[in-house]
BATOR-270102 format. One line per 2 residues: number of its first residue (from 1); their letters; for each residue y negated, x, z of N, C-alpha, C. Coordinates in steps of 0.05 Angstrom, whole numbers, plus 5000, padded with zeros to 4 digits. Atoms other than C-alpha are relative to their C-alpha. Layout:
N
NUM = A = Y X Z Y X Z Y X Z; ...
This chain:
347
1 = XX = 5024 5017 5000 5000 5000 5000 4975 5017 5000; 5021 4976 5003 4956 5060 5021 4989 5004 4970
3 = XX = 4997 4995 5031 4977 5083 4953 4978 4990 4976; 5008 5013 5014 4954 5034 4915 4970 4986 4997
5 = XX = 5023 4999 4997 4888 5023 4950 4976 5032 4990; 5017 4970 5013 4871 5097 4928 4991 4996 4977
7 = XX = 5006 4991 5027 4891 5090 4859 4969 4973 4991; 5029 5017 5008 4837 5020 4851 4980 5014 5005
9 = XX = 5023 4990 4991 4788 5061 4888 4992 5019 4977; 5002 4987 5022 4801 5118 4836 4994 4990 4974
11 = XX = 5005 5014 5025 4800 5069 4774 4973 4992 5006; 5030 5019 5001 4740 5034 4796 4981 5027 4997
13 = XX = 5021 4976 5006 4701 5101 4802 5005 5018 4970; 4993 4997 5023 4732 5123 4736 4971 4979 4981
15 = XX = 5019 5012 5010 4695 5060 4706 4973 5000 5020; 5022 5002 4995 4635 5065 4740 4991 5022 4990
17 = XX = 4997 4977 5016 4633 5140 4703 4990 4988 4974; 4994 5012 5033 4650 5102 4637 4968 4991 4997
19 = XX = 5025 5011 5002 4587 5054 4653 4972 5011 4999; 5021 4980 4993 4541 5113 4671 4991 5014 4970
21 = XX = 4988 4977 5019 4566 5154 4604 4987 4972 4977; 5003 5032 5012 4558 5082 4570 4965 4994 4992
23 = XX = 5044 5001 4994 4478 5071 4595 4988 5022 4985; 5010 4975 5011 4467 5133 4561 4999 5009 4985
25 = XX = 4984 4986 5025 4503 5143 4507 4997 4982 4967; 5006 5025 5015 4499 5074 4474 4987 4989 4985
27 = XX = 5030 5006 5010 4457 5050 4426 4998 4967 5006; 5018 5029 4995 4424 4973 4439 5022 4984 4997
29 = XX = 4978 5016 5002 4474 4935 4408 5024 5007 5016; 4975 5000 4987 4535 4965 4428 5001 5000 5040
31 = XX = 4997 4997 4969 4505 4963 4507 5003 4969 5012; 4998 5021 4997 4495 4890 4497 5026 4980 4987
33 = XX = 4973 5009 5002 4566 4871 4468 5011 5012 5028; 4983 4989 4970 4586 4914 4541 4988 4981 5021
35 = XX = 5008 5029 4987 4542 4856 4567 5011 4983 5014; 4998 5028 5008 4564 4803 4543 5037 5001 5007
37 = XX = 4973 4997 4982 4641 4825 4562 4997 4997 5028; 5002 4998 4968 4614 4824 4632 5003 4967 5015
39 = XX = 5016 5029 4994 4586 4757 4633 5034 4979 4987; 4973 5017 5016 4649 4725 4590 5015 5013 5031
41 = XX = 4978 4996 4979 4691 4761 4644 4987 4976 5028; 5004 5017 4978 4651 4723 4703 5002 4966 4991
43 = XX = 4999 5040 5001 4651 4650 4667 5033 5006 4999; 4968 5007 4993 4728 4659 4649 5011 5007 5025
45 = XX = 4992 4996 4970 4743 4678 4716 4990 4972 5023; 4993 5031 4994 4712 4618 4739 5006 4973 4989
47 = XX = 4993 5021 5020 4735 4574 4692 5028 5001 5015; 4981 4988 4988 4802 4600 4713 5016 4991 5023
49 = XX = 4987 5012 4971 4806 4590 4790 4988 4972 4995; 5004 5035 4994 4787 4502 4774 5020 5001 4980
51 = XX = 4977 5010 5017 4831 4501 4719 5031 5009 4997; 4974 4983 4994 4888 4557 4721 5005 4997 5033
53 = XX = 4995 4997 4977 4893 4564 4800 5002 4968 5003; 5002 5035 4984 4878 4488 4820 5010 4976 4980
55 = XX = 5002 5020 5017 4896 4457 4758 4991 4981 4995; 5025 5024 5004 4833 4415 4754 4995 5004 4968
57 = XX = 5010 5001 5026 4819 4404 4679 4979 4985 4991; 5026 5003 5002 4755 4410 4675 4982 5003 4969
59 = XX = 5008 4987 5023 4710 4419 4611 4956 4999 5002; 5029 4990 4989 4638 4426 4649 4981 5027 4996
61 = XX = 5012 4976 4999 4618 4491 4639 4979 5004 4991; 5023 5003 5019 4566 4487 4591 4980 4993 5019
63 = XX = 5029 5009 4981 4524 4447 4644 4993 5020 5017; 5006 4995 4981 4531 4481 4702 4990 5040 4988
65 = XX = 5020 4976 5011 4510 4549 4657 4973 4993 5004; 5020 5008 5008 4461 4513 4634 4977 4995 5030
67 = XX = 5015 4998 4983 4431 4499 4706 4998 5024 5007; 5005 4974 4985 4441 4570 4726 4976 5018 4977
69 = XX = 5020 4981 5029 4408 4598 4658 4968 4995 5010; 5040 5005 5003 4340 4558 4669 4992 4997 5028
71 = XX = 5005 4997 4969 4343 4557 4747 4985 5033 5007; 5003 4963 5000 4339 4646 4737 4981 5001 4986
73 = XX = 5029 4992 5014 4290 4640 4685 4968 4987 5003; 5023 5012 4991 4244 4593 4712 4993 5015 5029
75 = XX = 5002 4994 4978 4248 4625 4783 4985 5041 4998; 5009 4964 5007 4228 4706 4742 4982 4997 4981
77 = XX = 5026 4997 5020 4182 4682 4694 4970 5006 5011; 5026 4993 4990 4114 4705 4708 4980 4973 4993
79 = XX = 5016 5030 5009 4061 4639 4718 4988 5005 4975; 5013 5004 5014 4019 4670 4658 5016 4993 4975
81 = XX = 4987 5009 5021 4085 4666 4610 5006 4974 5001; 5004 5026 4994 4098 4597 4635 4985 4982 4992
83 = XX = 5024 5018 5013 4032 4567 4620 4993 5002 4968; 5002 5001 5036 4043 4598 4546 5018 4987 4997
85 = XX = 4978 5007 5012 4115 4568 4543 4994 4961 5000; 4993 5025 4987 4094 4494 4574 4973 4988 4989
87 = XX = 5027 5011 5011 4032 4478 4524 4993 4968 4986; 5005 5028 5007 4052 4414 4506 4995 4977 5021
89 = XX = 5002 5019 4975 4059 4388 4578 5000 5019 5023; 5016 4983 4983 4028 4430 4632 5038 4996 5020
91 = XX = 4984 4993 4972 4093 4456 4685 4994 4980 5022; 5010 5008 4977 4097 4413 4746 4992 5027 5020
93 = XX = 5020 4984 4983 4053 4454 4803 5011 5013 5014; 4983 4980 4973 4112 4474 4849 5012 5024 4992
95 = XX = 4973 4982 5008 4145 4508 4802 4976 5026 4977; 5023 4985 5018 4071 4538 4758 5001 5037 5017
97 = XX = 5008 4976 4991 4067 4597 4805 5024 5020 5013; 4972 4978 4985 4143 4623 4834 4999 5013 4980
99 = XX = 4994 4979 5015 4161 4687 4811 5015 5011 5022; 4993 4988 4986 4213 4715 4850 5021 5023 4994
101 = XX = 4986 4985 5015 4263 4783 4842 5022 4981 4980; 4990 5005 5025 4316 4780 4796 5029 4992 5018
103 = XX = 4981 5002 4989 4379 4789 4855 4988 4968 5016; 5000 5024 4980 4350 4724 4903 5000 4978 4977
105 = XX = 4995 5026 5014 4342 4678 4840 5027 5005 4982; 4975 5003 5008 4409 4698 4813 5024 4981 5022
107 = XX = 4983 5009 4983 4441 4676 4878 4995 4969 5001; 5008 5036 4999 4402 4608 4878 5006 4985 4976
109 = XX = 4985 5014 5020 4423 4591 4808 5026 4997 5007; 4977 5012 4985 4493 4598 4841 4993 4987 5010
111 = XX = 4999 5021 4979 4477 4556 4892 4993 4973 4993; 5009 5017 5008 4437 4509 4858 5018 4983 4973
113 = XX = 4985 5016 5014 4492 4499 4808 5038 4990 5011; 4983 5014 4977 4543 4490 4865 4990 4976 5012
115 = XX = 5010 5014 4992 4500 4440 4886 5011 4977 4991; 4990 5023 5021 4509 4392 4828 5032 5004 4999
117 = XX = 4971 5004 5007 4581 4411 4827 5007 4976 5018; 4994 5015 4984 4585 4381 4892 4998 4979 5004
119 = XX = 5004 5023 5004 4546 4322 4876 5021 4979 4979; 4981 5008 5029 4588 4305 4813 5027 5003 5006
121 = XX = 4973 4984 4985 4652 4331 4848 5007 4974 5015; 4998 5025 4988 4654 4267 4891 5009 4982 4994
123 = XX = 4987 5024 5017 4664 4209 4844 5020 5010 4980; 4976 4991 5033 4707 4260 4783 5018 5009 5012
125 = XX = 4977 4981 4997 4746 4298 4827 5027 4977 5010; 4975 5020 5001 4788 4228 4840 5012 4987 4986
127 = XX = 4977 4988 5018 4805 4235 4772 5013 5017 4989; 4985 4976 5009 4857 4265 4739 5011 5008 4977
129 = XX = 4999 4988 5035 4874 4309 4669 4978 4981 4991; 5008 5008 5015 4848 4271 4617 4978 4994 5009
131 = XX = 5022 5019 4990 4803 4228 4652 4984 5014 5017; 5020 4973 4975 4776 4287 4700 4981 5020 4977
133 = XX = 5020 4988 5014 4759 4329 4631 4983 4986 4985; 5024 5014 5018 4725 4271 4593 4979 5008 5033
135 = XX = 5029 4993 4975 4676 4262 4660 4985 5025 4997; 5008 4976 4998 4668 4334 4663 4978 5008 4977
137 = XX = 5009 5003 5023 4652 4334 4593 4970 4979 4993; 5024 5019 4999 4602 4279 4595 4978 5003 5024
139 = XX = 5022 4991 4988 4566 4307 4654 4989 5029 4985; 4996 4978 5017 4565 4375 4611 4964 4985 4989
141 = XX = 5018 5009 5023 4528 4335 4557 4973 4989 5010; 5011 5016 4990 4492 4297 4604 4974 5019 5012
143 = XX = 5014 4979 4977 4453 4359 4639 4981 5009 4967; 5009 4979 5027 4440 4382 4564 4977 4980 4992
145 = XX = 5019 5028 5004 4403 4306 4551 4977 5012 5011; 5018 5002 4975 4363 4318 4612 4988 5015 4995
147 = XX = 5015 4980 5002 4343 4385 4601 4986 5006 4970; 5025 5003 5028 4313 4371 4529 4978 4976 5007
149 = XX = 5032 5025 4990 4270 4308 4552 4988 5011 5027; 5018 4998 4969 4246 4341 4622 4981 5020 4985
151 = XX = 5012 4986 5010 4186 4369 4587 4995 5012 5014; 5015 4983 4971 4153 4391 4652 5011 5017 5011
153 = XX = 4990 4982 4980 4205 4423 4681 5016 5027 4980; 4992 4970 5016 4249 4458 4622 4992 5001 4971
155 = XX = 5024 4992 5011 4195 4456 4574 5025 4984 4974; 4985 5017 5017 4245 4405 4531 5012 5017 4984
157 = XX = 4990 4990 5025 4278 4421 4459 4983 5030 4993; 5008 4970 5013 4227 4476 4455 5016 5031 5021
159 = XX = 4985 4984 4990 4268 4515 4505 4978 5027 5016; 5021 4974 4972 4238 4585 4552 5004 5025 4980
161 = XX = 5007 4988 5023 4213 4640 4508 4987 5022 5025; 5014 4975 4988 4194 4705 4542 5009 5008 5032
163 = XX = 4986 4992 4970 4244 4709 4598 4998 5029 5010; 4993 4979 4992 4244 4772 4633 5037 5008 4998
165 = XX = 4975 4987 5006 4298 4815 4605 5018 5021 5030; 4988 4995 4973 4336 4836 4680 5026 5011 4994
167 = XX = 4974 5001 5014 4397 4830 4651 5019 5032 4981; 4997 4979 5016 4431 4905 4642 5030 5005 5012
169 = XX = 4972 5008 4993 4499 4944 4650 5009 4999 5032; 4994 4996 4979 4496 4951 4722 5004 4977 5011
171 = XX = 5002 5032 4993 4472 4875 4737 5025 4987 4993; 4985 5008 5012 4522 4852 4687 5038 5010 5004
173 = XX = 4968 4991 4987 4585 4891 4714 5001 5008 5023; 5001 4990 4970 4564 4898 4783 5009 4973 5011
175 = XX = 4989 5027 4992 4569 4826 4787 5032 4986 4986; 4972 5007 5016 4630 4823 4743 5023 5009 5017
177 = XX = 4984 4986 4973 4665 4872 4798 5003 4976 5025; 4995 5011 4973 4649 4832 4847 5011 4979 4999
179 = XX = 4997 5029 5004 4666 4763 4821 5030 5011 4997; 4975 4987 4998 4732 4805 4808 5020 5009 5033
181 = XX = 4982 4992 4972 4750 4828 4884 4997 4978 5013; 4997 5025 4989 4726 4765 4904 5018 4976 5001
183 = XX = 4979 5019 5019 4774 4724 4866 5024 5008 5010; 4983 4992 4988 4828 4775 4881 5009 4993 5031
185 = XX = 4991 5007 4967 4822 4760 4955 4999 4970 5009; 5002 5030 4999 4802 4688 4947 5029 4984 4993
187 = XX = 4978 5014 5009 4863 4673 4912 5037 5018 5015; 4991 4988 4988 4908 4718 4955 5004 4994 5027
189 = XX = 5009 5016 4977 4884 4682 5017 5012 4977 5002; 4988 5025 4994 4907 4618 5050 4992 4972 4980
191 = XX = 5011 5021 5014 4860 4581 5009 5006 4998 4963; 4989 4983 5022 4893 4616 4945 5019 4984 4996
193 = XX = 4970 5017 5000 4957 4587 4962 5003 4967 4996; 5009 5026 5006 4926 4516 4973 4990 4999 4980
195 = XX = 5000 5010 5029 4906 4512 4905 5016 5012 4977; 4974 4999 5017 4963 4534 4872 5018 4986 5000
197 = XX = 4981 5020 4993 5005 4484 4912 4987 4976 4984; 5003 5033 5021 4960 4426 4882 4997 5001 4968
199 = XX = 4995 4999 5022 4966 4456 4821 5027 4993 4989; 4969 5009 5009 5044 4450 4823 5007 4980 5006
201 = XX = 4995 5028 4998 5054 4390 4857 4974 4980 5022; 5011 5002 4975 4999 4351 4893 5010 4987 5022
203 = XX = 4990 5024 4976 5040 4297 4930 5011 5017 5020; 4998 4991 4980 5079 4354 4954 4978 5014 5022
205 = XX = 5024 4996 4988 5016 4390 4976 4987 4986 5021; 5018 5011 4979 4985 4339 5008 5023 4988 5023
207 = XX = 4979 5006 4986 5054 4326 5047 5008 5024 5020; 5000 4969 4986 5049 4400 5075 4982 4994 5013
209 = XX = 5027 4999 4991 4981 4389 5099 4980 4988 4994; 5019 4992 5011 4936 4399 5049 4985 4993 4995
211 = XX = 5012 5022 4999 4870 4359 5049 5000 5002 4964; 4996 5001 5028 4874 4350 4969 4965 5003 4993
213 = XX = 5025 4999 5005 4794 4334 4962 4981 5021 5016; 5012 4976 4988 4775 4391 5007 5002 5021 4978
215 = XX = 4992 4972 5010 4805 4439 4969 4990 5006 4965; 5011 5015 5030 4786 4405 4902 4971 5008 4985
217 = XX = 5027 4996 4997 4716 4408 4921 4993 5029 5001; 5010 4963 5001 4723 4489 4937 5008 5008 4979
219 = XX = 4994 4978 5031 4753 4513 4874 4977 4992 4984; 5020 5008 5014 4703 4463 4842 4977 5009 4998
221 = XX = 5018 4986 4987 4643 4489 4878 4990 5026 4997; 4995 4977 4994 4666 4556 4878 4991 5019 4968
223 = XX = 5004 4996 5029 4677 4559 4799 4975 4996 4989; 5020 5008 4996 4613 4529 4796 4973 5013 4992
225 = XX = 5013 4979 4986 4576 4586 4830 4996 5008 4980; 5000 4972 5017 4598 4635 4785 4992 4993 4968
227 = XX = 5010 5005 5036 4588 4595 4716 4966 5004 5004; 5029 5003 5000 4517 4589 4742 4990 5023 4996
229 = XX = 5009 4964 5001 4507 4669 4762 4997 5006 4969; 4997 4998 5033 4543 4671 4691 4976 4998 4982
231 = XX = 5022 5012 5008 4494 4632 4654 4973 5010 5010; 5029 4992 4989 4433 4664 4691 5004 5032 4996
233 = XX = 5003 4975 5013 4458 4727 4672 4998 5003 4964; 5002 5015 5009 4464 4704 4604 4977 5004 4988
235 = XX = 5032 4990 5004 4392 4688 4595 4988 5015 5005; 5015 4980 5006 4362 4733 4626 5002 5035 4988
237 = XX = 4989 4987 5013 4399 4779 4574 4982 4990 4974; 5007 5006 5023 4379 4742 4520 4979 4993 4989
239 = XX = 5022 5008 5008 4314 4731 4534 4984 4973 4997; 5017 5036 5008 4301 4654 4513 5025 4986 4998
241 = XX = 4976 5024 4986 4350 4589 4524 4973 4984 4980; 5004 5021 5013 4340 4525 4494 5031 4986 5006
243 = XX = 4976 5006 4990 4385 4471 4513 5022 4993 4971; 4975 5007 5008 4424 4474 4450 5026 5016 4997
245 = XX = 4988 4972 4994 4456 4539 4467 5017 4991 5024; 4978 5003 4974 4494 4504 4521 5008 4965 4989
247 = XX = 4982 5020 5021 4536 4452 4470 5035 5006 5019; 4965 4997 4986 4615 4437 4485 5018 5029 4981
249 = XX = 4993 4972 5009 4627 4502 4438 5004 5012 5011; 4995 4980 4973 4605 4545 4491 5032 5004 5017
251 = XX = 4974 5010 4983 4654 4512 4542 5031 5017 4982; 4981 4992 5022 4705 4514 4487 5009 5033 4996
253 = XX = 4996 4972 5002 4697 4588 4478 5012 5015 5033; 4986 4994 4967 4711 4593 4561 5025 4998 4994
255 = XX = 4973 4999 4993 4767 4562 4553 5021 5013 4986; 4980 4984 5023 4797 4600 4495 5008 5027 5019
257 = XX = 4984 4984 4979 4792 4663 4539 5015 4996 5020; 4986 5009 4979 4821 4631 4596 5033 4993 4994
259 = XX = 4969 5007 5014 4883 4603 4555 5015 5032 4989; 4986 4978 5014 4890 4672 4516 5005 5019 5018
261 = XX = 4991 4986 4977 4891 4705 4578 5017 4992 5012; 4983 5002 4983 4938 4669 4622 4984 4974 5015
263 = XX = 5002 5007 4983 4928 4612 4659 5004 5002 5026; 4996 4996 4975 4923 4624 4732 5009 5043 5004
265 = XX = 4994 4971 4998 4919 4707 4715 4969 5015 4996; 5027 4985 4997 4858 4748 4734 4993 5015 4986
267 = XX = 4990 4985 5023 4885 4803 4697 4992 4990 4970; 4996 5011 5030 4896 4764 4632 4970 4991 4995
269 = XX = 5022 5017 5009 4832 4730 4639 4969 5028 4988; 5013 4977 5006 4791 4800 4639 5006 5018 4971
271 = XX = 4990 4987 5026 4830 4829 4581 4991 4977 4974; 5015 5021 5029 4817 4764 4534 4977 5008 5000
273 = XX = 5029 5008 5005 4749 4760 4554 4987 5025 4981; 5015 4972 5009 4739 4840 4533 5009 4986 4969
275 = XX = 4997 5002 5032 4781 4826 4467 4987 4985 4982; 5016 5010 5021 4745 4768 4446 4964 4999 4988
277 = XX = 5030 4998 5007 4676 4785 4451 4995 5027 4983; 5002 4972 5028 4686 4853 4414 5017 4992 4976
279 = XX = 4988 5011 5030 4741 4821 4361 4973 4989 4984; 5014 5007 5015 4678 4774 4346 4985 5013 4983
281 = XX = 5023 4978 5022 4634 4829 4327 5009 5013 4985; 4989 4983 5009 4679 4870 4305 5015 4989 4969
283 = XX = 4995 5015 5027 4695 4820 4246 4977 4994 4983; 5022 5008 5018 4625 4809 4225 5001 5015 4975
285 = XX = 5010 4991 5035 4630 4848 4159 5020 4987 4986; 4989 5016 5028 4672 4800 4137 4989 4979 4987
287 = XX = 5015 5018 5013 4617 4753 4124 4968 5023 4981; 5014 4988 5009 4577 4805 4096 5016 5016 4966
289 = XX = 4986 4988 5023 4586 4848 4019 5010 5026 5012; 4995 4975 4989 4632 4902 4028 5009 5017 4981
291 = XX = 5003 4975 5021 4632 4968 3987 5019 5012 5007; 4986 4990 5002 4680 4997 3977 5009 5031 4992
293 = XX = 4998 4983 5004 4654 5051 3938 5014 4995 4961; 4990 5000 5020 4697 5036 3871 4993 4957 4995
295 = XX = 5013 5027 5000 4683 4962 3882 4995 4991 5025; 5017 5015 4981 4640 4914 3917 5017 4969 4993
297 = XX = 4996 5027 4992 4674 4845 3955 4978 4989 5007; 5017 5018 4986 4626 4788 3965 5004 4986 5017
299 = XX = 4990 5016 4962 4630 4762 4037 4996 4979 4985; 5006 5018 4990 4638 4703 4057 4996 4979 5019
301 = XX = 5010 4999 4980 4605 4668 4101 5020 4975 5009; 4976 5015 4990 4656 4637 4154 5018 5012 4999
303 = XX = 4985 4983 4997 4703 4688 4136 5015 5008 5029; 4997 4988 4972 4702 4718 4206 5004 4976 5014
305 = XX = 4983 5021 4973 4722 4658 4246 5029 4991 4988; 4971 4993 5007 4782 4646 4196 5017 5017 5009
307 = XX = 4989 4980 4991 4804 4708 4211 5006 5001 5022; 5000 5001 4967 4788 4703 4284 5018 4986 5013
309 = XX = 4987 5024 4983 4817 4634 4292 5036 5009 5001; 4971 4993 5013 4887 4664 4251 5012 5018 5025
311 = XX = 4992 4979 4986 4892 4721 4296 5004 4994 5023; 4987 5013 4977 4892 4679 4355 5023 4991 5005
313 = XX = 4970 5016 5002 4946 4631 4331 5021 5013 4995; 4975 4974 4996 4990 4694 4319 5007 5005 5030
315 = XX = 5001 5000 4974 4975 4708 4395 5016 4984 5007; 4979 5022 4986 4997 4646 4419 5018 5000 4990
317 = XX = 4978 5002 5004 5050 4641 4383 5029 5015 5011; 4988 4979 4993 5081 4703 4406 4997 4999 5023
319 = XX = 5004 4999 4972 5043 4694 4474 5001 4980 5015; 5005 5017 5001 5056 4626 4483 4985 4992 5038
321 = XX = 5015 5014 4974 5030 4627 4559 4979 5013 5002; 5023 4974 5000 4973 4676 4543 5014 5021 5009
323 = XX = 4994 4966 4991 4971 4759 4551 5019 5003 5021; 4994 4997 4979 4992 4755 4617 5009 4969 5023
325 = XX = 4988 5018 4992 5020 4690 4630 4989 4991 5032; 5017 4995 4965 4999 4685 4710 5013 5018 5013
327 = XX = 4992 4975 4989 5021 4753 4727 4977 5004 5000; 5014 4977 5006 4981 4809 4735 5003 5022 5004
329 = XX = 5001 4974 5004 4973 4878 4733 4999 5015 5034; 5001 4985 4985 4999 4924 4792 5010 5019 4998
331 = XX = 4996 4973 5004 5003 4986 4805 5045 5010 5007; 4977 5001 4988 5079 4977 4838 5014 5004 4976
333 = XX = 4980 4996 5013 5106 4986 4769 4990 5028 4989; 5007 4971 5003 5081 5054 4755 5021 5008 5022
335 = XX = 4979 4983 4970 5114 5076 4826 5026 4993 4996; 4966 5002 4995 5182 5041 4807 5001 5015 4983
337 = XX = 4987 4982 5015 5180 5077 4745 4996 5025 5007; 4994 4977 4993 5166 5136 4775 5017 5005 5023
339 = XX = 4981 4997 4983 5213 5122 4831 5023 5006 4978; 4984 4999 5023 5263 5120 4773 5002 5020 4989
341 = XX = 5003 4962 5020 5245 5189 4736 5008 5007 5018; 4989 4987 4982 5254 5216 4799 5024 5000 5001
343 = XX = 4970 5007 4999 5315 5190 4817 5023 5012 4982; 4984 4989 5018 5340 5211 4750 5002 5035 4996
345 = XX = 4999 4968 5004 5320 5286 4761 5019 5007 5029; 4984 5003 4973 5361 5279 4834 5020 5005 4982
347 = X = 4970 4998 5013 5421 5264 4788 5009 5021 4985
């Protein structure tokens, strides 16, 4: 156990090397695809523990970004960019002059989008599949309505324009780390086990103990949190939001990593999230002309999600429970196999 607490300690300082070497080395784009892996790793991870761990099937995500995105960028914008962004309908007054760091309004977009989970969590979470992801889904949409007609507050269809750019690799994988050991011990924990039991059966679950809507409410809550952070990291990456940047696509795209990783695998869910945000880019010249040198192909456009979508359905096919099914990755099989070599040089 020792052991194995070394070698994480050693890997994690390994990558924090990588990240250093990374910041430095990198040019613009390729620091912000190491981003945007960070941020995909924190939504699929909570996407993850409500749907993989608790088996809540949910398809919310989009909203509760969506509050964390404009919660972070309304809470760092400076009042004089504000009063340029809000010219059609003057800011309400409470909100004309906050400006606060970049770490206390990241935490309050969590919170503030735990909030609404919790409110909404009440009446959906006493349904179930189907009828738990439409809800989910229609509050999703519902947040997106809201936040195009609230002129005053998120400056409507015209969306927030001159966010403070916060958003770098440290922010972006410092909080990816953590949403990572957090998870690890959260789901490792007593309360780990309670939502895995109402994932497998809840009658038995709630015949052991287990308050079913307690527990419902924390994965819910919990997942919540982190789509919000997500989303507030996010924007203030990207600079400017508009609510149509948080559509059931988005969501959609959560859940793809989440499935191609593993349901209910931490592991799996970190490895999709890296593969698919670099596969995407990493296909763009197929909507572009490509030279060849002896001849020139004419892209075309859409190309690259064909491709993308194909290469998935190979995946599944082959992976049919995702990468990593709900395993994950320990170090215990390094040490058998090297208990093993050993053993074999004994003989």
């Amino acid at each position: 156990m020792k052991k194995n607490y070394m070698y994480n300690i050693g890997l994690l300082a390994l990558f924090i090397i990588f990240l250093f070497i990374s910041n430095n080395s990198f040019n613009s784009y390729q620091i912000r695809i190491l981003n945007l892996c960070a941020i995909y790793i924190i939504l699929g991870l909570s996407m993850n523990l409500i749907n993989g761990f608790t088996g809540l099937f949910s398809l919310g995500h989009a909203g509760f970004m969506a509050i964390g995105a404009y919660t972070c960028a309304i809470l760092t914008m400076s009042p004089a960019m504000k009063e340029m962004n809000f010219f059609l309908k003057p800011i309400v007054p409470i909100l004309a002059n906050i400006q606060i760091g970049f770490l206390p309004a990241l935490i309050i977009s969590g919170i503030v989008s735990a909030l609404f989970a919790f409110l909404i969590g009440a009446p959906v979470l006493r349904l179930k599949d189907d009828y738990l992801a439409i809800a989910t889904l229609g509050f999703a949409e519902i947040i997106r309505v809201i936040f195009t007609n609230t002129q005053s507050i998120t400056n409507g269809a015209l969306g927030l324009k001159g966010i403070p750019v916060y958003t770098n690799i440290w922010w972006s994988w410092g909080s990816a780390i953590i949403s990572i050991i957090f998870m690890i011990f959260l789901i490792k924990g007593s309360y780990g086990k309670a939502f895995k039991a109402i994932r497998e059966d809840e009658i038995a679950a709630e015949n052991m103990g287990i308050d079913l809507f307690k527990h419902k409410m924390l994965s819910f809550g919990t997942g919540a949190f982190f789509a919000g952070i997500g989303g507030a990291l996010l924007g203030n990456l990207l600079g400017t939001i508009d609510p149509n940047m948080f559509r059931f696509l988005l969501t959609f795209n959560i859940l793809l990593i989440v499935v191609l990783g593993g349901m209910g695998s931490i592991t799996g869910t970190c490895i999709s999230a890296i593969l698919v945000t670099v596969l995407m880019e990493v296909l763009r010249f197929l909507d572009e002309t490509i030279d060849l040198g002896f001849i020139q192909i004419e892209g075309i456009q859409g190309l690259r999600m064909v491709v993308f979508s194909a290469t998935l359905m190979i995946v599944i096919i082959f992976y049919q429970n995702g990468l990593m099914g709900n395993k994950e990755f320990t170090w215990d099989i390094l040490n058998k196999k090297k208990a093993a070599y050993n053993a074999k040089d004994v003989k």
